[in-house]
N, C-alpha and C positions, 0 to 999 in steps of 0.2 A: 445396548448397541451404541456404538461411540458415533457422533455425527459424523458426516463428513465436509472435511472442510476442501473445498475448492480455491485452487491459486495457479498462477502459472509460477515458473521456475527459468531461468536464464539458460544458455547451454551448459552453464558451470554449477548448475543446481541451485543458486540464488535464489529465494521464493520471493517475490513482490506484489502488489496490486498497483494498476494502471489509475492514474489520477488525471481528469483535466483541471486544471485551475480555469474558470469561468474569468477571473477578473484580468489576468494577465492573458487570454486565449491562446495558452499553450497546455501541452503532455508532458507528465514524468509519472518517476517512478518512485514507491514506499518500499524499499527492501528490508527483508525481518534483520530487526537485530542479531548480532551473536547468540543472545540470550535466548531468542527463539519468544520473546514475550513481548515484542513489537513490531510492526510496519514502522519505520523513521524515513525522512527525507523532506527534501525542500521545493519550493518552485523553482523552475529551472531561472526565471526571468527575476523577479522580486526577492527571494530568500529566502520567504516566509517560512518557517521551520512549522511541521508537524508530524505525529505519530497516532498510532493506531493499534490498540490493543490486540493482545492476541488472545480470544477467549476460546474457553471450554465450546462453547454451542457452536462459534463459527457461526458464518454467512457464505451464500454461493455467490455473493456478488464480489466481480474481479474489477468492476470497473466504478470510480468513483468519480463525482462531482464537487470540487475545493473552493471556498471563494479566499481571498486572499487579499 
């Protein structure tokens, strides 16, 4: 049985996870790559570039905690 992996999706079918950055105390967004092999994106405030794998097993958490 294949996991299931849990994400929201934009109206345009974008899949992302929700992130707060703790150090800048703002929200954005990780949208999968093209590839379909990442979450990428940045702090909306500071820049900080990060990504997030896309595994086999998956997680149901949609919402993340960044420091930055």
């Amino acid at each position: 049985m294949k996991p299931r992996v849990s994400h929201k999706a934009t109206a345009k079918g974008k899949r992302f996870l929700g992130v707060r950055y703790a150090n800048c105390a703002c929200y954005g967004r990780l949208y999968a790559n093209d590839e379909g092999t990442a979450y990428v994106g940045c702090c909306p405030r500071c820049g900080k570039r990060y990504q997030v794998r896309i595994g086999k097993k998956g997680t149901n958490t949609r919402m993340f905690i960044a420091t930055c």
